[in-house]
N, C-alpha and C positions, 0 to 999 in steps of 0.2 A: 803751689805746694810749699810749706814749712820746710826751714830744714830744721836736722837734727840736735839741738842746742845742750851743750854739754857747761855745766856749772860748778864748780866747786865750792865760791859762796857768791851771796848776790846780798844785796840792801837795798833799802829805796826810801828816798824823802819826797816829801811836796814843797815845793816852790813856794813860796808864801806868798811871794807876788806875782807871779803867774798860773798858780795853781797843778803847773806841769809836776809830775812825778820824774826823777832825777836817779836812774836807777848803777847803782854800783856795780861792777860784777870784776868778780877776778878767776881767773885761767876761766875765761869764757870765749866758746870759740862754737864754730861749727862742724860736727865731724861728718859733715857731709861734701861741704865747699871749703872750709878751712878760712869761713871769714871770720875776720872779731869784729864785738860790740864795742864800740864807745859808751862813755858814762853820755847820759843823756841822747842819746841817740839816737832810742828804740823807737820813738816815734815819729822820724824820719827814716828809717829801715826798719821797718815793720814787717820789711816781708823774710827777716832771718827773724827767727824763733818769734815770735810776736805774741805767738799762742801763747808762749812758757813766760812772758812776763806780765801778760793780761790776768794769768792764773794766779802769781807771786802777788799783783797790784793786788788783787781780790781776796785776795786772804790773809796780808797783812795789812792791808790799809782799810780799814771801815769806812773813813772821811774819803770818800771818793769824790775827784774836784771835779768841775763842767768840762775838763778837757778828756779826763779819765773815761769819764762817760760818754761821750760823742766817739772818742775811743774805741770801745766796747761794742757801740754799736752798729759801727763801720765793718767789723770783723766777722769771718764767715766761719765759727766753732763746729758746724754741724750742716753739711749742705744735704738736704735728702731729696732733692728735685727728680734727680736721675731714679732715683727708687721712687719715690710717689709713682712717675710715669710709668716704671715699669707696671708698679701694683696694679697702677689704673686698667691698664693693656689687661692683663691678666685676669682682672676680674671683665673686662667687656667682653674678654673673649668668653666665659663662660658665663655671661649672663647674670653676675652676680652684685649687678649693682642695687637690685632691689633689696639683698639680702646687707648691701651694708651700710647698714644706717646708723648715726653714731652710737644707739643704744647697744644695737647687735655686735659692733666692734668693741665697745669696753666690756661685752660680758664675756667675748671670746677673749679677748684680751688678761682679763679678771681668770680664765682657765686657762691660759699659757701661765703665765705664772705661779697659777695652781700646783701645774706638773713642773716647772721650776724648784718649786717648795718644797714639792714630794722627793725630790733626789736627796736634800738634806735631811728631810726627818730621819729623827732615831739616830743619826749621827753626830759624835761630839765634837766640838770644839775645834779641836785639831784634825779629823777627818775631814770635815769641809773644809779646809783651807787645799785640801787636795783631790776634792773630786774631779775639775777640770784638767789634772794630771794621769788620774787613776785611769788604767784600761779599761775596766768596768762599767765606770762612769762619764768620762770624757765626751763620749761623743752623745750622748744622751743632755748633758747640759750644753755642747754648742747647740745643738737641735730645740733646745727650749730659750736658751738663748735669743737665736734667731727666730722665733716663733716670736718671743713677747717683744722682741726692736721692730719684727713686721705690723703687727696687728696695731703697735702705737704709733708706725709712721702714716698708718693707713687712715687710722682715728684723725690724725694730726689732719690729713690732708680732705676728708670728708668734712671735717671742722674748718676747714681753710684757716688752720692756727700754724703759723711762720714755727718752726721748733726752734729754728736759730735763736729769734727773738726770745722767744720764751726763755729760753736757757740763760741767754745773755738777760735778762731782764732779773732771772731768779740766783743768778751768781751775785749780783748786784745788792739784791734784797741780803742774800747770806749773809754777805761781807758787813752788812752793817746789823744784821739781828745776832750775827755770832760774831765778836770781835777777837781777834785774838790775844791768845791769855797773856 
């Protein structure tokens, strides 16, 4: 479990000779445990905040070095094992592994989404920024929500596609096709 990492600013360079990222931070602490980070630290205590400087690494730095990378992909962004197995159970219970083949799960998939969609039409700008608060609406988008995280974990796992990896591999790609401004 991460804790909760509190920043108020951070920087980060690369090593030129080691290629290690060298990360700054001031009034950084944890307000879960109340530990601090050292400058360069983070990748010896990885297990306070690690997520929150993997994130900052990837989206200001493009040049990502071979340390960065082996990094990244050491780290567990998104574990869905415990849900795969559940879905799995779920659907044997009812019989419905012939019905999920990856075709069948991205078109269901393609209509959770759908009904995702449909709560924003016709609303502008500023109204979607509030449907997940609004009464009306709230529990309608957790419920489609969670429809389209199921039917993609479920895809994932009939595909036997790591999501972790993916994610981590497409953070990766970002950071160097979008470099920041």
């Amino acid at each position: 479990m991460f804790c909760a990492l509190t920043l108020a600013s951070m920087r980060a360079e690369q090593n030129r000779t080691t290629g290690q990222y060298l990360v700054g931070l001031n009034e950084a602490g944890c307000s879960q445990c109340n530990a601090r980070l050292r400058i360069a630290s983070w990748i010896n205590d990885c297990a306070i905040g690690c997520a929150h400087l993997l994130h900052f690494m990837l989206r200001y730095h493009a040049d990502l070095s071979r340390t960065a990378k082996l990094f990244a992909m050491t780290q567990t962004l998104l574990d869905t094992k415990k849900l795969e197995n559940i879905l799995q159970e779920f659907a044997d219970a009812r019989n419905w592994q012939k019905h999920h083949s990856p075709k069948n799960l991205a078109m269901a998939l393609t209509g959770e989404v759908g009904e995702l969609v449909e709560i924003f039409q016709w609303r502008s700008e500023e109204e979607s920024w509030q449907v997940a608060q609004a009464p009306e609406t709230a529990e309608h988008v957790r419920q489609e929500l969670a429809d389209v995280a199921l039917y993609l974990i479920r895809l994932a796992s009939v595909l036997n596609v790591d999501l972790n990896a993916a994610i981590q591999d497409k953070l990766i790609m970002n950071a160097k096709k979008y470099p920041p401004l």
